[in-house]
C-alpha positions in Angstrom: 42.2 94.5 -43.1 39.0 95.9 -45.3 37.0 97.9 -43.7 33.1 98.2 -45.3 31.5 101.6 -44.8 27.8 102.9 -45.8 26.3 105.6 -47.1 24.3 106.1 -43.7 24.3 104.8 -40.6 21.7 101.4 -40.8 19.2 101.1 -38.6 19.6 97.6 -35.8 16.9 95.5 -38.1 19.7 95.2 -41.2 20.0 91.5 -42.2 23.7 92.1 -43.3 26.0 94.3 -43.9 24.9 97.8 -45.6 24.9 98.5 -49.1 27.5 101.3 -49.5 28.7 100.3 -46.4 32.6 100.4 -45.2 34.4 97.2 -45.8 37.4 96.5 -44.5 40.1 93.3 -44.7 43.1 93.2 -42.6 45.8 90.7 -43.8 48.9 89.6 -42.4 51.4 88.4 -43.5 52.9 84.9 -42.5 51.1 85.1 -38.7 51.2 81.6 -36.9 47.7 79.8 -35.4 49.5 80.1 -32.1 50.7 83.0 -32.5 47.2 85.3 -31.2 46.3 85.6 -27.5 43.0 83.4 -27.8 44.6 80.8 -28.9 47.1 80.8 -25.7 49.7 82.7 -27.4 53.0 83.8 -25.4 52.3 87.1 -27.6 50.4 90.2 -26.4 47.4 90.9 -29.1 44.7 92.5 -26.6 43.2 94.5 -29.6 42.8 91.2 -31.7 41.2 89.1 -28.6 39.0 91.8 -27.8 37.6 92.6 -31.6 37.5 88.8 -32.0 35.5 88.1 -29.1 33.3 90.8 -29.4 32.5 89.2 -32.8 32.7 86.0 -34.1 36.3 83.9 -34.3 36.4 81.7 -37.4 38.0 78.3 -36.5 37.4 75.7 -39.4 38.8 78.9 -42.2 41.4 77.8 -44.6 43.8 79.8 -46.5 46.4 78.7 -49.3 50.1 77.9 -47.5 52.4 80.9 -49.3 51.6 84.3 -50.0 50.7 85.0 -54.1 47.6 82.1 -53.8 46.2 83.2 -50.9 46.2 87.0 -52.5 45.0 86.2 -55.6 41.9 83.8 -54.1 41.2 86.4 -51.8 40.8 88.8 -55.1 39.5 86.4 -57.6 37.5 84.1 -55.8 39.2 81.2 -57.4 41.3 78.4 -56.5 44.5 78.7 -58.0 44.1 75.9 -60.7 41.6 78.5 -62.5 44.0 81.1 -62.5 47.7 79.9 -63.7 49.4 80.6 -60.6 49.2 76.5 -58.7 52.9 76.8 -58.6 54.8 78.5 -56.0 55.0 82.2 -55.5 55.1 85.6 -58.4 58.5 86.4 -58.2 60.4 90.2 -58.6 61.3 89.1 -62.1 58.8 87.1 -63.8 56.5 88.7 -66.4 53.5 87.4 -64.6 50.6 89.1 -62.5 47.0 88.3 -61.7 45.6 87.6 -64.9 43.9 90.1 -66.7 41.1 88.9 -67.9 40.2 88.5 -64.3 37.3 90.6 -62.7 39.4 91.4 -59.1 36.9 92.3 -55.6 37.8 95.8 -55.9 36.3 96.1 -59.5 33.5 94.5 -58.8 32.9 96.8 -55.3 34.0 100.0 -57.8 30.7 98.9 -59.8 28.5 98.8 -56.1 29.8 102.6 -55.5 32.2 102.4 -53.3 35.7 103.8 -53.0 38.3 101.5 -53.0 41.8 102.0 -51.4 44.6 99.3 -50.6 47.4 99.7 -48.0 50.4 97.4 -47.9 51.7 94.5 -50.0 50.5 93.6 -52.9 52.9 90.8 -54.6 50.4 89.7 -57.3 52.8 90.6 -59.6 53.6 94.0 -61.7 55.9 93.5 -64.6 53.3 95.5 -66.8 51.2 98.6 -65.8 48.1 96.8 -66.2 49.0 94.7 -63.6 49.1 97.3 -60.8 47.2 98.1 -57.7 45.5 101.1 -59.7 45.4 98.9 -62.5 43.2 96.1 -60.9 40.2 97.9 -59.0 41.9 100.1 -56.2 41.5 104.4 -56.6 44.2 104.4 -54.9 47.9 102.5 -53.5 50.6 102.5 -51.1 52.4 99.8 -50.4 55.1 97.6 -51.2 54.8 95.1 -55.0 57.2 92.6 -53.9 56.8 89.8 -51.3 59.3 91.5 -48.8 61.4 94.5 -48.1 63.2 96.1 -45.5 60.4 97.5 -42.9 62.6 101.0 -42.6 64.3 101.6 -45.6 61.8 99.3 -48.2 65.0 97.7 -50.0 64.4 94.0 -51.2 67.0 92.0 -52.7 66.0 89.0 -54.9 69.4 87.1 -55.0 73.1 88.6 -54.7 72.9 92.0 -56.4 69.7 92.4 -57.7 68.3 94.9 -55.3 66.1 97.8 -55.3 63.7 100.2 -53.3 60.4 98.5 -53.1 57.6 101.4 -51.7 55.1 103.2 -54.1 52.6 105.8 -53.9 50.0 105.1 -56.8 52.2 104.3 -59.7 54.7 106.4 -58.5 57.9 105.6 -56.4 57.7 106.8 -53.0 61.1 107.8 -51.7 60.5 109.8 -49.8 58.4 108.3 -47.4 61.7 105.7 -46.8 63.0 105.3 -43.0 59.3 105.4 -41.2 58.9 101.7 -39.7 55.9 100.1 -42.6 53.3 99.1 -39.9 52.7 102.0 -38.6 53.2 103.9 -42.0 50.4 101.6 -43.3 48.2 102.6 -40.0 48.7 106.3 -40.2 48.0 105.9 -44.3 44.6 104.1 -43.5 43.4 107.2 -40.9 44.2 109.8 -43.6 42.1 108.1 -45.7 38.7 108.0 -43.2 39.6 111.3 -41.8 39.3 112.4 -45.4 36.4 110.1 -46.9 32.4 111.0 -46.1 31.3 108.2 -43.9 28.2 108.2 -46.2 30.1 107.1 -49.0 30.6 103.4 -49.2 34.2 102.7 -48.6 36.6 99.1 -48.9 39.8 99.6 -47.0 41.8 96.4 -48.3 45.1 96.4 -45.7 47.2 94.1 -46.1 50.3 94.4 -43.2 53.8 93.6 -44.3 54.1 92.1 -40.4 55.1 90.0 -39.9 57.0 88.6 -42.7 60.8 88.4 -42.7 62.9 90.4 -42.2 62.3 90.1 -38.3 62.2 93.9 -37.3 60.7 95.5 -34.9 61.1 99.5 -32.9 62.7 99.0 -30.0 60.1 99.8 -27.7 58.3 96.4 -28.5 61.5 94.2 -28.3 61.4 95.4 -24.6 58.6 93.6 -23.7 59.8 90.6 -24.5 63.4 90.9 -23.5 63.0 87.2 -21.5 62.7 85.4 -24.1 65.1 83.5 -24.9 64.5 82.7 -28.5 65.8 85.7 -30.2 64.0 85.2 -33.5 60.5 84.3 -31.4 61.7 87.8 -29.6 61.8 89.9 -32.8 58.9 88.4 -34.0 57.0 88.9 -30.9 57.4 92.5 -31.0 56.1 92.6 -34.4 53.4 91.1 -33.9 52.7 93.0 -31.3 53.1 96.2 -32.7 50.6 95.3 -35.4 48.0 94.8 -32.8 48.0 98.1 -32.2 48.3 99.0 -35.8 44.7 97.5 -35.9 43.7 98.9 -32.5 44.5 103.0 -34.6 42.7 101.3 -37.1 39.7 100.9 -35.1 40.1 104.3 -33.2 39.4 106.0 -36.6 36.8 104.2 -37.8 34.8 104.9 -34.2 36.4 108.8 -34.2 35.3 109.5 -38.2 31.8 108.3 -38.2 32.5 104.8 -40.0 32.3 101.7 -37.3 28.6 101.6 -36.7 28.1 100.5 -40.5 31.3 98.6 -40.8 32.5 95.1 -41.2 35.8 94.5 -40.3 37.6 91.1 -41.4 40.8 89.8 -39.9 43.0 86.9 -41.8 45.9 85.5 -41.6 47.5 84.7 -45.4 49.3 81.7 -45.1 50.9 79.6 -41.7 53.6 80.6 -39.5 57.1 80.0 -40.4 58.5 78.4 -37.5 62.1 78.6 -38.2 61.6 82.8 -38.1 59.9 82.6 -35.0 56.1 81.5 -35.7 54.3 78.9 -34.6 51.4 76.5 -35.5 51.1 74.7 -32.4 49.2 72.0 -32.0 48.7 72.0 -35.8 51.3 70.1 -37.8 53.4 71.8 -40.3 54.5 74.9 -41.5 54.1 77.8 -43.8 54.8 76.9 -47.3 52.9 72.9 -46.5 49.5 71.4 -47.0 49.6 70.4 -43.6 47.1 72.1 -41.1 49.8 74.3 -40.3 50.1 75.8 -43.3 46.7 76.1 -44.4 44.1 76.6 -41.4 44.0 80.4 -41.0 43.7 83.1 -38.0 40.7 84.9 -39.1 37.4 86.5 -37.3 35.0 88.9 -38.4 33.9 91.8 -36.1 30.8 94.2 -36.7 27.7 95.5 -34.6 25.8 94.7 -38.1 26.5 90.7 -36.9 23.4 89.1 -35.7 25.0 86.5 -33.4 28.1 87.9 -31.9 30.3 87.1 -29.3 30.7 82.8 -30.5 33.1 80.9 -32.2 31.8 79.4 -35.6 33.1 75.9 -36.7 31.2 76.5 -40.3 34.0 75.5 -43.3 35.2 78.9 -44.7 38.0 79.5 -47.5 39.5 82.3 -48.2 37.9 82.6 -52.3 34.2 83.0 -50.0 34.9 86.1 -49.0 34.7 87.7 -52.7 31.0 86.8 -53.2 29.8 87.4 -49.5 32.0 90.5 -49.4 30.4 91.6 -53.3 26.8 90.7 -51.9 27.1 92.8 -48.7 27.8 95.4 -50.4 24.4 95.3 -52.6 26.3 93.6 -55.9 26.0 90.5 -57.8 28.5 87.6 -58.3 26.3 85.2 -60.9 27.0 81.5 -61.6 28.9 82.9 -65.1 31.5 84.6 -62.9 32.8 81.1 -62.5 33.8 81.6 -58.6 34.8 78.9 -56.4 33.9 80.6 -53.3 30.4 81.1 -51.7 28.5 83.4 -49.8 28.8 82.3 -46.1 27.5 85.6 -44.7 24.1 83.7 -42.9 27.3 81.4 -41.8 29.2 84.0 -40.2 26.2 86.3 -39.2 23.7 83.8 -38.3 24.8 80.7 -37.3 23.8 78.8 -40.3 25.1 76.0 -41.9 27.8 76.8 -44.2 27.2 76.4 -48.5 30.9 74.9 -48.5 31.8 70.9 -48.3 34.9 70.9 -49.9 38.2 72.5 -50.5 40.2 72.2 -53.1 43.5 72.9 -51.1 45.4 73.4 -54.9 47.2 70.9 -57.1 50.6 71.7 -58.4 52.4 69.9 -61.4 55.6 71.2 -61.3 56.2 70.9 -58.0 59.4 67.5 -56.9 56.8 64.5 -57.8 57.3 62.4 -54.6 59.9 59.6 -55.0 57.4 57.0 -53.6 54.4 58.0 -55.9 52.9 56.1 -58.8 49.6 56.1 -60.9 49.4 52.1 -59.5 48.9 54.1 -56.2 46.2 56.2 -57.1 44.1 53.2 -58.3 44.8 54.0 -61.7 43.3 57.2 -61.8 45.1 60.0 -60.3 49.7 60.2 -60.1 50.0 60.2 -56.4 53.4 61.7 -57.0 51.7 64.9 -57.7 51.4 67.6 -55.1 47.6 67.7 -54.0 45.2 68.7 -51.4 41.5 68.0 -50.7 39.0 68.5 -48.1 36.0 66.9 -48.2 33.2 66.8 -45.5 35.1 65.7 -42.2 38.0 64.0 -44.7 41.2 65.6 -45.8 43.9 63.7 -48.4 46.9 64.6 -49.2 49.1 63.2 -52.5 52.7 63.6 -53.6 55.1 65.7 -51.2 52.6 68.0 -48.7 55.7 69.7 -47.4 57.7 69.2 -43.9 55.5 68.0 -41.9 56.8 68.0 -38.1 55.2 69.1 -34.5 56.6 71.9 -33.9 56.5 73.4 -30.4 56.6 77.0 -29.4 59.8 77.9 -29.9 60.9 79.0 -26.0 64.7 78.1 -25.4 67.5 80.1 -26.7 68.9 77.2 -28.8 67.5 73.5 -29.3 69.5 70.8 -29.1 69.5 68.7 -32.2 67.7 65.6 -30.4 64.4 68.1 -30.3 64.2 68.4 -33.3 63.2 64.4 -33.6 60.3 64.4 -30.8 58.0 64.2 -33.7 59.5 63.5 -36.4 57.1 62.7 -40.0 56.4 58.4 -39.5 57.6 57.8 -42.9 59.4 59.3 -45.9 58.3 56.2 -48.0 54.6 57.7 -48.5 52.6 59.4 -50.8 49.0 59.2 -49.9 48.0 60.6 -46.2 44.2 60.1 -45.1 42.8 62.4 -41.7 39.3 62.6 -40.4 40.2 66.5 -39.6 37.0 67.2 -37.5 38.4 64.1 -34.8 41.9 64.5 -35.4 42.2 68.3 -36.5 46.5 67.6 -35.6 46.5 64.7 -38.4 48.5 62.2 -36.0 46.2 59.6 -37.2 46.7 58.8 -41.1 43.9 56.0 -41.9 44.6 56.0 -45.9 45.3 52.2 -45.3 41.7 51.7 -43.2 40.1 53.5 -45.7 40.3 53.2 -49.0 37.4 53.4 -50.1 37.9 57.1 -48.7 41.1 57.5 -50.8 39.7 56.4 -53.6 36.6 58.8 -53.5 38.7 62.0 -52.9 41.1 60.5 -55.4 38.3 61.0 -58.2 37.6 64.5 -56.8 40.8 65.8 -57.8 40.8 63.8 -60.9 37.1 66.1 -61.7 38.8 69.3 -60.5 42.4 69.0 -62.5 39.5 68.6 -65.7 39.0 72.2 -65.6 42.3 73.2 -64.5 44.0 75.7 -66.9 47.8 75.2 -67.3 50.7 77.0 -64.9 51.7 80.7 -65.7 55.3 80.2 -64.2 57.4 82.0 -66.6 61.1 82.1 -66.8 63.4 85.7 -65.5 63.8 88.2 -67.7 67.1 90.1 -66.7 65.1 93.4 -68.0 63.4 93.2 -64.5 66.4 94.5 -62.9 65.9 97.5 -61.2 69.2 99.1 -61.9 67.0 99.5 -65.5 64.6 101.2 -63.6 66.2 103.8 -61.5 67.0 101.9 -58.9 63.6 101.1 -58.0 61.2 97.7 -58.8 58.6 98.2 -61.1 57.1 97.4 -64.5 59.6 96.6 -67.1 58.1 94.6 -70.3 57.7 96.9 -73.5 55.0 96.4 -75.4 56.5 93.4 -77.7 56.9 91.7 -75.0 53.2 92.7 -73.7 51.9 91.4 -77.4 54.2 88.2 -77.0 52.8 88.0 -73.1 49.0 88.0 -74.6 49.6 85.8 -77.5 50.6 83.2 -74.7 47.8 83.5 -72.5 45.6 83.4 -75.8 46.9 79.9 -76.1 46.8 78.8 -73.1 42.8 79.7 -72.7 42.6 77.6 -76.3 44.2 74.5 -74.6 42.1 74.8 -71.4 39.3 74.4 -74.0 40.8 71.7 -75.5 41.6 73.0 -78.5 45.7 71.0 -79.1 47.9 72.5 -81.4 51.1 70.7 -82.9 54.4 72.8 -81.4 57.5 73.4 -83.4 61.0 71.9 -82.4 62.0 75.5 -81.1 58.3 75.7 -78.9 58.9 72.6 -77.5 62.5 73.1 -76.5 61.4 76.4 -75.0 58.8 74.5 -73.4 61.2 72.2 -71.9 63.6 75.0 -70.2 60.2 76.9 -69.1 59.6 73.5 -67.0 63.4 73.2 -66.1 63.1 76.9 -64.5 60.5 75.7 -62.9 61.3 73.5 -60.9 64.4 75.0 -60.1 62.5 77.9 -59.1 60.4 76.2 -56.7 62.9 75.3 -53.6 63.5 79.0 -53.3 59.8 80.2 -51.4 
């Protein structure tokens, strides 16, 4: 979560939140639609029904479907197309991060006055200093810098052999913090820092839960509660989710004992859809984490604050996860100008008010490297756009999806102890032989209805939308291992690895990448082009392994 905090407590009249205000953004990690009370959950999250129905529950918010695009829109404010990273995930040992010459939320709050801590995972990448936590906006870190470790001893293995302890402190290796269970580390890490901050200094808390991500582990207390169920892996993941609720419900208890809730803003999201082979669940959306399908893109998320003017409601206003940079930057008394080149929008009357929302479209991501669909063709796309490339679009009421969105089942909650594998065909995707899907998501929000063949005029529309936006894409930053990233190199530990010729090699790259996103071609050499051609090869390799 991110927690806002103010220099004073505001008087009732505010318009929004305060400037120098506390701020503060709870993520989670790979957390299901289904899988919160209010939306009929099996799974006990009292604190999160009660904070969201004290506030205002967001139900038409969208996030990105894996975890590195959802952090860095949430940071950036861009889609993933203007940042390099529209293919699959930052992995342990890639030289790639958040780019650099990116202006992150956490900067731009530094520049507002505030103080800006982050608790929890960061997985934007870290191969260089400059790519760190510390590095990017936030005074100060704990967390993990991989996508996922061991919750108890922070281990993370990224294939057979190549493991090391994952938990730092700053820029420095925490080991000895190893063995305490990472939720409620994080928790207890996020009340030091109130009971130690003024609560009139403004304050962003950016916390971003571990939980509940695999490896399914939870205390034992927690797997008590939910000893009936049958489904061992919806068991584990039960308890962890429930144990974060109460993560969130210390978190609150501090802000209310230290002075901070009156003038806060607290945020709650989800990062990407449940997994439901780990024990989330999506239900009634369709799909999964890791697809363009609802399932994998429409995110938990609320807002809760006494500074809301309308609380208590459920808003249906169109929200995406690269808005909450300029509301979040304009609540707290800065400026995001049309030259920051943002893709999000303020929706703060949205959320606050009731208003209508600024946002009509989302540009769920295109991605060229990921497997073009067998049954896709330019001749498809009405001559304009390769339908066998992976795309996403929202537009108004309208949603299309090109290429291969993902698997894209019905999944039920997962109750029984084992499915038989005729379940597993209830409902099944119509057809593999398809590359264009069409859904009127505001009638038919569980896309059971595809009406690309009663509407092409539709198609065609949304077709030349993503034709506009892949215009000012930049290319894919999906580099190739370097074995150097090994953390037997580091002391057993993962961490940044590149020396500085690779760091001048690294720049000279991203140099030319900004020159061809201007349109400035050059002529490669054989070797660049062969290099080119094993880069791509990696690639897509790389991607069946999220």
């Amino acid at each position: 979560m991110q927690f806002w905090k103010g220099e004073a407590a505001p008087s009732v009249c505010l318009d929004f939140a305060p400037r120098g205000g506390t701020i503060g953004w709870v993520l989670t990690s790979r957390k299901g639609y289904h899988d919160v009370g209010y939306h009929g959950s099996d799974i006990e999250t009292p604190t999160l029904d009660r904070l969201a129905a004290e506030g205002v529950k967001l139900e038409n918010y969208y996030i990105q479907p894996i975890c590195t695009p959802s952090r860095s829109q949430l940071l950036t404010g861009r889609y993933q197309i203007h940042t390099g990273l529209q293919h699959s995930i930052i992995r342990p040992r890639q030289p790639n991060c958040l780019p650099l010459d990116q202006v992150t939320l956490p900067q731009k709050l530094q520049e507002a006055g505030y103080s800006t801590h982050m608790v929890g995972k960061w997985h934007l990448g870290f191969y260089r200093k400059e790519c760190l936590p510390t590095r990017r906006g936030f005074d100060t870190f704990l967390g993990s810098l991989t996508g996922n470790v061991d919750y108890y001893t922070y281990d993370n293995c990224d294939g057979p052999g190549v493991c090391g302890f994952d938990l730092h402190e700053g820029e420095s290796v925490a080991w000895g913090l190893s063995g305490q269970y990472s939720t409620m580390l994080y928790a207890q890490r996020v009340s030091h820092i109130l009971a130690s901050h003024s609560p009139r200094q403004p304050l962003f808390l950016y916390v971003a839960f571990q939980a509940v991500h695999t490896p399914l582990q939870s205390p034992r207390e927690y797997l008590y509660r939910y000893r009936t169920m049958g489904n061992v892996a919806r068991r584990k993941y039960a308890a962890m989710v429930t144990c974060m609720d109460e993560a969130v419900r210390n978190i609150t208890w501090a802000l209310k004992r230290y002075g901070f809730y009156n003038n806060s803003v607290i945020i709650f999201s989800s990062d990407n859809g449940g997994q439901t082979f780990s024990g989330g669940s999506n239900w009634p959306l369709r799909g999964r984490k890791g697809t363009y399908w609802e399932g994998g893109v429409r995110g938990l998320g609320f807002v809760h604050s006494p500074l809301l003017k309308r609380k208590r409601r459920t808003s249906r206003a169109l929200v995406h996860i690269t808005d909450w940079y300029p509301t979040l930057v304009g609540l707290a008394g800065g400026t995001a100008s049309a030259t920051d080149g943002l893709d999000g929008y303020d929706v703060w009357p949205a959320i606050s008010e009731g208003r209508a929302s600024p946002r009509t479209e989302i540009l769920h991501n295109i991605d060229p490297l990921y497997n073009h669909a067998r049954h896709g063709s330019l001749e498809g796309g009405f001559g304009i756009w390769n339908t066998a490339v992976q795309a996403a679009i929202r537009v108004g009421e309208w949603k299309l999806l090109t290429g291969d969105p993902g698997y894209g089942d019905w999944i039920p909650p997962q109750t029984l102890a084992a499915f038989p594998g005729s379940w597993w065909n209830l409902e099944r995707m119509a057809s593999a032989r398809q590359a264009v899907w069409l859904f009127n998501i505001s009638a038919d929000p569980y896309e059971r209805e595809d009406l690309a063949g009663q509407r092409p005029d539709v198609v065609r529309a949304l077709l030349a939308r993503l034709v506009d936006y892949n215009r000012t894409a930049i290319p894919v930053r999906y580099p190739a291992e370097n074995p150097r990233a090994h953390p037997d190199f580091n002391g057993g530990a993962w961490g940044p690895w590149a020396s500085d010729e690779e760091e001048e090699e690294e720049e000279e790259e991203e140099g030319r990448a900004r020159s061809f996103s201007r349109g400035r071609r050059k002529k490669k050499c054989k070797i660049c082009k062969l290099r080119s051609f094993f880069r791509k090869l990696n690639s897509r390799l790389m991607s069946h392994r999220i």
